[in-house]
VEXBANU-284669 format. One record per residue (C-alpha): residue number from 1; residue in one letter; chain; x, y, z. Coordinates in Angstrom, 2 decimals. Example, Ala and Ser with C-alpha at 12.3 -4.5 7.8 and 13.67 -1.06 7.14 Angstrom:
<pts>
(pt 1,"a","A",(12.30,-4.50,7.80))
(pt 2,"s","A",(13.67,-1.06,7.14))
</pts>
This chain:
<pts>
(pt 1,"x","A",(13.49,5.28,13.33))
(pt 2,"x","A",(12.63,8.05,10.66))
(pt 3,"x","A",(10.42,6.94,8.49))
(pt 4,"x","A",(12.78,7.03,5.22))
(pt 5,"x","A",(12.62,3.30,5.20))
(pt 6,"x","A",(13.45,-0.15,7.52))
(pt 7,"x","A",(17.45,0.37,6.15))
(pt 8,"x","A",(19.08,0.63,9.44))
(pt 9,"x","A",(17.15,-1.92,11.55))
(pt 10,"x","A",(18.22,-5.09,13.50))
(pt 11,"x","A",(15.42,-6.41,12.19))
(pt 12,"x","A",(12.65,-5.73,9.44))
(pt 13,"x","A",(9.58,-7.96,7.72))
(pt 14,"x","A",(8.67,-7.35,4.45))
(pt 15,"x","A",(4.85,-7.74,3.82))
(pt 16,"x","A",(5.24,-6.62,0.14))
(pt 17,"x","A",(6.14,-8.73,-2.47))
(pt 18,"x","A",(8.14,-11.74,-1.06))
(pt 19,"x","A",(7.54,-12.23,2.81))
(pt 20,"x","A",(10.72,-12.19,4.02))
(pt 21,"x","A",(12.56,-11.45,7.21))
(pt 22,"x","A",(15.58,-9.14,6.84))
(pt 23,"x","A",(18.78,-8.56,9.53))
(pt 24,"x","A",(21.51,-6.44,9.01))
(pt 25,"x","A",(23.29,-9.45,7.20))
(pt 26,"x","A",(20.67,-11.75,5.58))
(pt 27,"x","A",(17.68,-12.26,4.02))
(pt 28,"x","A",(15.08,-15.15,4.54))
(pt 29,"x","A",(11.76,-15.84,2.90))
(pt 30,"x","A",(9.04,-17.08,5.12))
(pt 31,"x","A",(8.86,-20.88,4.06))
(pt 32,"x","A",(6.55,-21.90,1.24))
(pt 33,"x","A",(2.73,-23.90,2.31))
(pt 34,"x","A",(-0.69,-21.46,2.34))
(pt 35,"x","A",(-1.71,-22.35,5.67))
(pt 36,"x","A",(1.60,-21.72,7.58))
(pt 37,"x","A",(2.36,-18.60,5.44))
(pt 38,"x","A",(-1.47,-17.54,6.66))
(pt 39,"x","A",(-0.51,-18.21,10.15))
(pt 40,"x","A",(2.36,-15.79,9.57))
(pt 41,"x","A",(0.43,-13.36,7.95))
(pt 42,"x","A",(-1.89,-13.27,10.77))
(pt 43,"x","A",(0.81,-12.14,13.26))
(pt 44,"x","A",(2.10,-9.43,11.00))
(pt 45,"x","A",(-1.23,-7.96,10.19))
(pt 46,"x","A",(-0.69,-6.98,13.87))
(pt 47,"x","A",(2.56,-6.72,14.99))
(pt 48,"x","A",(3.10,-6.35,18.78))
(pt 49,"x","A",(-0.60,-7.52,19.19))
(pt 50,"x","A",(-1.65,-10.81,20.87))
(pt 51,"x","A",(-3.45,-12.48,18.05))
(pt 52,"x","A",(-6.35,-15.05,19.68))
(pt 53,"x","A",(-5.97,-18.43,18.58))
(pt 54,"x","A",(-9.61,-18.29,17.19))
(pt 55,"x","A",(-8.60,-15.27,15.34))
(pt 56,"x","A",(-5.39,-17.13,13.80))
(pt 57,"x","A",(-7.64,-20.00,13.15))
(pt 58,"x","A",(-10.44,-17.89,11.22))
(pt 59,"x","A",(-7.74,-16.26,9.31))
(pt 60,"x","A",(-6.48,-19.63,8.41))
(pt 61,"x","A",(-9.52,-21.61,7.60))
(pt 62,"x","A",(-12.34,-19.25,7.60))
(pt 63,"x","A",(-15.56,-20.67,8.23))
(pt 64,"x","A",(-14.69,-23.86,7.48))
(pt 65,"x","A",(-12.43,-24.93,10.34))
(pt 66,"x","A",(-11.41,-28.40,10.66))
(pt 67,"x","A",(-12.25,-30.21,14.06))
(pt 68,"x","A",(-8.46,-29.82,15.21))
(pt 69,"x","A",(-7.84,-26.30,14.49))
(pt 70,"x","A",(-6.18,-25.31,17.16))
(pt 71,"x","A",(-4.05,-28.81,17.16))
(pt 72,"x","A",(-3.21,-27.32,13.80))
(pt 73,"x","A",(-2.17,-23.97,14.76))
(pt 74,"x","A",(0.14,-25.21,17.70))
(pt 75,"x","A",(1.73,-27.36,14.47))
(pt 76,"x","A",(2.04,-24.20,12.47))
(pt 77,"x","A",(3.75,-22.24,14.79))
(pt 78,"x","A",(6.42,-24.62,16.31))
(pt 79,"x","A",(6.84,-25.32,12.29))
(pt 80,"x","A",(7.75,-21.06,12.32))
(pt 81,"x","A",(9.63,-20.89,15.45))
(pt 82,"x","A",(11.56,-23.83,13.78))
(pt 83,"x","A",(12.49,-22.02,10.66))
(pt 84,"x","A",(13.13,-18.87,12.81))
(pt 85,"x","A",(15.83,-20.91,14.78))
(pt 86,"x","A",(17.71,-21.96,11.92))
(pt 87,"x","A",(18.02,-18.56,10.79))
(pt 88,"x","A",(19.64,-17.77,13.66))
(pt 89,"x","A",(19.05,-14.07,13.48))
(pt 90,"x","A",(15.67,-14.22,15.23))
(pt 91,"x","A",(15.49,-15.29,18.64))
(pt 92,"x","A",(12.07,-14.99,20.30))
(pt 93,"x","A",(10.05,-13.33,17.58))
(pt 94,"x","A",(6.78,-15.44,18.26))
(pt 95,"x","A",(5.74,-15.24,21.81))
(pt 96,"x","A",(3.09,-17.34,23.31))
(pt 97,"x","A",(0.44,-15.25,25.32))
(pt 98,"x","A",(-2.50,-16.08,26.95))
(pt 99,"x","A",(-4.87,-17.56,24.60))
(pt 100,"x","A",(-2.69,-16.91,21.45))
(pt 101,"x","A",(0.40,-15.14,19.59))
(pt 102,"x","A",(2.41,-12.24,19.70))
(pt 103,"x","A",(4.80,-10.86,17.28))
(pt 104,"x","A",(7.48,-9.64,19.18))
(pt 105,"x","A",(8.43,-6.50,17.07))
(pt 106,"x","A",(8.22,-2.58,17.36))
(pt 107,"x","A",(5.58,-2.07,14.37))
(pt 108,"x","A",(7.48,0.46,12.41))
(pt 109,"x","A",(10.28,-3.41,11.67))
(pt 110,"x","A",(7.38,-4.04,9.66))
(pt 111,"x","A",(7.03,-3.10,6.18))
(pt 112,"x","A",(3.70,-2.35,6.00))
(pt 113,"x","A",(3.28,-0.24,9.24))
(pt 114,"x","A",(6.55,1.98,7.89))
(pt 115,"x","A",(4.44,2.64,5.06))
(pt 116,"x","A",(1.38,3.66,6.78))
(pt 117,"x","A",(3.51,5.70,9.52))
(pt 118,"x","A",(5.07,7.35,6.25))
(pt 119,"x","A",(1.55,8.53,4.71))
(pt 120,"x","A",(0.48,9.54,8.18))
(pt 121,"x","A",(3.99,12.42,8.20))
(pt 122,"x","A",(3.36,13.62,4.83))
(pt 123,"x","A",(-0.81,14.07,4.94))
(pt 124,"x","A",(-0.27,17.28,7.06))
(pt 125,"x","A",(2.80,18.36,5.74))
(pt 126,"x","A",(1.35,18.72,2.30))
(pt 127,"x","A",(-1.30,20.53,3.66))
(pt 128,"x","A",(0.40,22.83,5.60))
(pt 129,"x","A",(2.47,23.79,2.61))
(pt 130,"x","A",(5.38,21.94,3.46))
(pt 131,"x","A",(5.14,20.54,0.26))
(pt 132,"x","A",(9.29,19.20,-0.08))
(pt 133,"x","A",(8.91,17.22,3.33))
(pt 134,"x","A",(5.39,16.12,2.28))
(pt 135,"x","A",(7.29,14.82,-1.49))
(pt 136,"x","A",(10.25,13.24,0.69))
(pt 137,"x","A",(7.83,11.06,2.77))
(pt 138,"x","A",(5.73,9.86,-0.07))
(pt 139,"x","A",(8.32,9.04,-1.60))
(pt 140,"x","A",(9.67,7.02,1.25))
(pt 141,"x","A",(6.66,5.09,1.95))
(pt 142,"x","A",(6.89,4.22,-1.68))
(pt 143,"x","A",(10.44,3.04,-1.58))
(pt 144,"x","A",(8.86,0.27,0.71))
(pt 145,"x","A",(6.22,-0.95,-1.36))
(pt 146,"x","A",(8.21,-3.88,-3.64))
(pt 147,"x","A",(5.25,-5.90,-4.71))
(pt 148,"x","A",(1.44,-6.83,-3.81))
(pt 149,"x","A",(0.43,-6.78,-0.24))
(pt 150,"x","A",(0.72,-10.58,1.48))
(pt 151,"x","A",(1.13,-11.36,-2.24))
(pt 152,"x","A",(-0.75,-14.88,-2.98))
(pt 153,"x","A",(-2.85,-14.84,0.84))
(pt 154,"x","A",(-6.22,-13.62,0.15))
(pt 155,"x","A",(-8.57,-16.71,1.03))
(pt 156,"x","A",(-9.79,-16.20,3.96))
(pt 157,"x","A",(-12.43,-12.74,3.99))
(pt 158,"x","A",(-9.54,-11.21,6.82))
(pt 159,"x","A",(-6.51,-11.60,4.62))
(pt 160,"x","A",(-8.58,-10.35,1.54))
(pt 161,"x","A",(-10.12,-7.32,3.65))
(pt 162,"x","A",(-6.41,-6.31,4.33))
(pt 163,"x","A",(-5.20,-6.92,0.93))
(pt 164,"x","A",(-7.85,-4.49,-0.13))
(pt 165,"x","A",(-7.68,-2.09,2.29))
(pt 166,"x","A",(-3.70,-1.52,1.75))
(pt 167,"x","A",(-3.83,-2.01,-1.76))
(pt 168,"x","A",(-6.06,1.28,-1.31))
(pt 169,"x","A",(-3.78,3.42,0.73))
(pt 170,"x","A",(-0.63,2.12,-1.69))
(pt 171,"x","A",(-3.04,4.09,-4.94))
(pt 172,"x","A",(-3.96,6.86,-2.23))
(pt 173,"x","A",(-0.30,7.37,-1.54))
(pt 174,"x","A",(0.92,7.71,-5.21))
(pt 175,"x","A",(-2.58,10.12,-6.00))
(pt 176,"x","A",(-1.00,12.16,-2.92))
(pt 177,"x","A",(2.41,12.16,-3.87))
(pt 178,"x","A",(1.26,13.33,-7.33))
(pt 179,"x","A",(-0.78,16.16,-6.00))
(pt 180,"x","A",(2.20,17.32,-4.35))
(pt 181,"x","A",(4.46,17.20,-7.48))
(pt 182,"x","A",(2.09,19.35,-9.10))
(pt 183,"x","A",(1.79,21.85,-6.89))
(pt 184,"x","A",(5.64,21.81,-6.73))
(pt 185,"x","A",(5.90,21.85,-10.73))
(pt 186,"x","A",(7.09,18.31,-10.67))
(pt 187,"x","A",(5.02,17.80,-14.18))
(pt 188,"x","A",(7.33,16.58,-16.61))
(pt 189,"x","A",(8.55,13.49,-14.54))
(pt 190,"x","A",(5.10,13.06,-13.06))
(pt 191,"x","A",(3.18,13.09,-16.87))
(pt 192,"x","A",(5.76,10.00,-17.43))
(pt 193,"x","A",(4.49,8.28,-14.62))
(pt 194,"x","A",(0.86,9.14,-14.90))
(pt 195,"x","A",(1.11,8.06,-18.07))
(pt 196,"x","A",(2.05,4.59,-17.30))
(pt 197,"x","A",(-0.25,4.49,-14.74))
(pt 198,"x","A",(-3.33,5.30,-16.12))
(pt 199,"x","A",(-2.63,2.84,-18.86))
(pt 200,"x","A",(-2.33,0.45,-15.46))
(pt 201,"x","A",(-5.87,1.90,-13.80))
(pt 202,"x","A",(-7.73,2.85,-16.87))
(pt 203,"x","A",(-11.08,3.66,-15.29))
(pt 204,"x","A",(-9.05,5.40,-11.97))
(pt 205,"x","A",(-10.70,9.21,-12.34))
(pt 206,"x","A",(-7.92,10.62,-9.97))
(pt 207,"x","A",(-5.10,9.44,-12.21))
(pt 208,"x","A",(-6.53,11.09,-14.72))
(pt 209,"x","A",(-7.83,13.88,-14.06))
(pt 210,"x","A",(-3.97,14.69,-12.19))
(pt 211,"x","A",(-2.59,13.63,-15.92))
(pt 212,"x","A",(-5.10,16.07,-17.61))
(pt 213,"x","A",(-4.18,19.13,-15.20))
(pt 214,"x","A",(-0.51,17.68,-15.69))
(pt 215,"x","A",(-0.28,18.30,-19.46))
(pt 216,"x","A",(-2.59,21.14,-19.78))
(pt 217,"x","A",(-0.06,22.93,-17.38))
(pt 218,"x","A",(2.69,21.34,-19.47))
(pt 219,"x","A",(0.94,23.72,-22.64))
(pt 220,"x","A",(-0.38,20.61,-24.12))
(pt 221,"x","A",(-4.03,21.38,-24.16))
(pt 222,"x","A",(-5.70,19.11,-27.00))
(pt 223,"x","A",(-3.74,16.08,-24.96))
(pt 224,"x","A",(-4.97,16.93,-21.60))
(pt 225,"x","A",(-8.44,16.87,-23.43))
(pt 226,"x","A",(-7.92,13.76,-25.23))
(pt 227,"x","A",(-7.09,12.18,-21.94))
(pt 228,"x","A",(-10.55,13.34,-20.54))
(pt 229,"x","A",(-12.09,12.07,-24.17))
(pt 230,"x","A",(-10.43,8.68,-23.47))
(pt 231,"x","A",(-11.68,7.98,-19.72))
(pt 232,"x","A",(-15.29,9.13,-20.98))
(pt 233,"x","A",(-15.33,6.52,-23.69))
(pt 234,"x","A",(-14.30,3.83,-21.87))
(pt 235,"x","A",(-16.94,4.60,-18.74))
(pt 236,"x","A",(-19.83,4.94,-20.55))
(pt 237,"x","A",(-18.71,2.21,-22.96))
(pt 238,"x","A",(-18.15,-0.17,-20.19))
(pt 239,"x","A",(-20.39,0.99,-17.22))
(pt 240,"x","A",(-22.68,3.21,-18.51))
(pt 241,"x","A",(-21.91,6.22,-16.59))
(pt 242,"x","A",(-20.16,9.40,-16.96))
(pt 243,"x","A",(-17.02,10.71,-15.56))
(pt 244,"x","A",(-17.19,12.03,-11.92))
(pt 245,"x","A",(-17.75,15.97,-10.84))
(pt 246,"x","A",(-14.11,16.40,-10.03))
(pt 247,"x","A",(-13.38,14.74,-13.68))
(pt 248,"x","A",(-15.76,16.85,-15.19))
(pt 249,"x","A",(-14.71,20.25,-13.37))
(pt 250,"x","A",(-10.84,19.80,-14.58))
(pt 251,"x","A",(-12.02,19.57,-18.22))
(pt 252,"x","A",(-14.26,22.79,-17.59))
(pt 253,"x","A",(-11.29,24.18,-16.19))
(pt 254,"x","A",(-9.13,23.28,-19.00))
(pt 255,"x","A",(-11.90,24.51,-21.85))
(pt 256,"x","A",(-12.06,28.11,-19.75))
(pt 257,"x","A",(-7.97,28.13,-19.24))
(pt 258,"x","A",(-8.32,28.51,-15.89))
(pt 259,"x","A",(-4.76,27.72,-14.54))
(pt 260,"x","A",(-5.30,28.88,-10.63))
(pt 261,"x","A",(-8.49,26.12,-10.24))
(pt 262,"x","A",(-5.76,23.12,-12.44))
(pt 263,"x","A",(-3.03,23.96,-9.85))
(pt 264,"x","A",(-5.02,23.93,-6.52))
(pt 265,"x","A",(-4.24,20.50,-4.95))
(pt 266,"x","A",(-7.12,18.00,-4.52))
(pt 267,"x","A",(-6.72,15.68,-0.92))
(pt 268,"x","A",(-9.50,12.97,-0.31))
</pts>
């Protein structure tokens, strides 16, 4: 499979936005309840993994497990398999292993890990230059990201530790794919974007300190600047602190015009 996207699959799983299950011809959302949608998201947090039945338990009730657990898990998972049945489309997805669960899927049918496999092409393209096939794959892993991650699962520390961790790498990915679009004098489509964005992450220095190299190289000086006057107000008005060094070096570089240090991309 490139990684363009799932289009093209027998199968894919959609972790972002609605969890659903998609074959060539249908679509299904994973039935509604907290608890069985946690055991689900506990397979597809791994995909192709065995998943322990403590681990699916943990993820499920946290510390506070009730005395029948993994009574309660068995229940859970015939209640998927069920649902998976009457689909029709997906024969054998949950496996039973020794001492837990498997979902039986190559990792790239799932949403999530398309997305990561995405960012993981482009990272070295963009640094190697290749900055159109870097562009093309950000842009791909963001063509699969339709909504939060496991939107509505984050009550058990697991679930929230993943929420967090890809709700990171979905803000890395768009910081990347702007850093490519400005070195590729992408600016007026990207000072749109960052626009909207920064608006959505107001205190997010990388956003804004891409929109203030964005519009300075866009001959639009006093708003880069503004943008920079903006950000400090509101950290020092609501934190008490001051922009960071890579903030604070963009606006030197804008006050001294000094175009070459604006263009050079920035990777973290």
């Amino acid at each position: 499979m490139s990684v363009s996207g799932l289009e093209g699959r027998e199968i894919s799983i959609r972790t972002f936005g609605s969890l659903e299950l998609h074959s060539q011809d249908a679509v299904f959302e994973i039935p509604s309840g907290t608890k069985l949608r946690s055991v689900w998201a506990a397979l597809v947090i791994d995909p192709g993994s065995t998943v322990s039945m403590e681990t699916v338990a943990e993820i499920v009730w946290g510390a506070k497990q009730p005395k029948r657990s993994r009574e309660s898990v068995h229940v859970y998972i015939s209640q998927l398999r069920a649902f998976l049945d009457s689909c029709g489309e997906f024969p054998g997805l949950i496996e039973t292993r020794s001492g837990g669960y498997r979902l039986a899927v190559d990792k790239l049918d799932v949403d999530w890990c398309a997305f990561d496999e995405a960012m993981k092409t482009a990272r070295p393209k963009a640094r190697a230059g290749d900055l159109d096939g870097a562009w093309k794959d950000f842009e791909s892993a963001l063509a699969l990201y339709r909504g939060p991650f496991l939107s509505g699962l984050s009550d058990s520390p697991q679930l929230e530790a993943a929420v967090n961790e890809m709700n990171e790498l979905y803000l890395a990915c768009l910081e990347q794919r702007n850093e490519v679009m400005l070195a590729r004098g992408d600016v007026a489509p990207l000072i749109r974007e960052l626009l909207k964005l920064t608006r959505q992450f107001p205190v997010r220095e990388t956003m804004h300190r891409q929109l203030m190299r964005a519009l300075y190289l866009s001959e639009r000086q006093i708003e880069a600047l503004e943008v920079y006057n903006r950000l400090r107000h509101t950290l020092q008005g609501d934190y008490g602190v001051e922009p960071g060094r890579q903030v604070r070096n963009v606006h030197q570089s804008i006050l001294e015009r000094d175009c070459d240090a604006i263009r050079e991309m920035i990777f973290v």
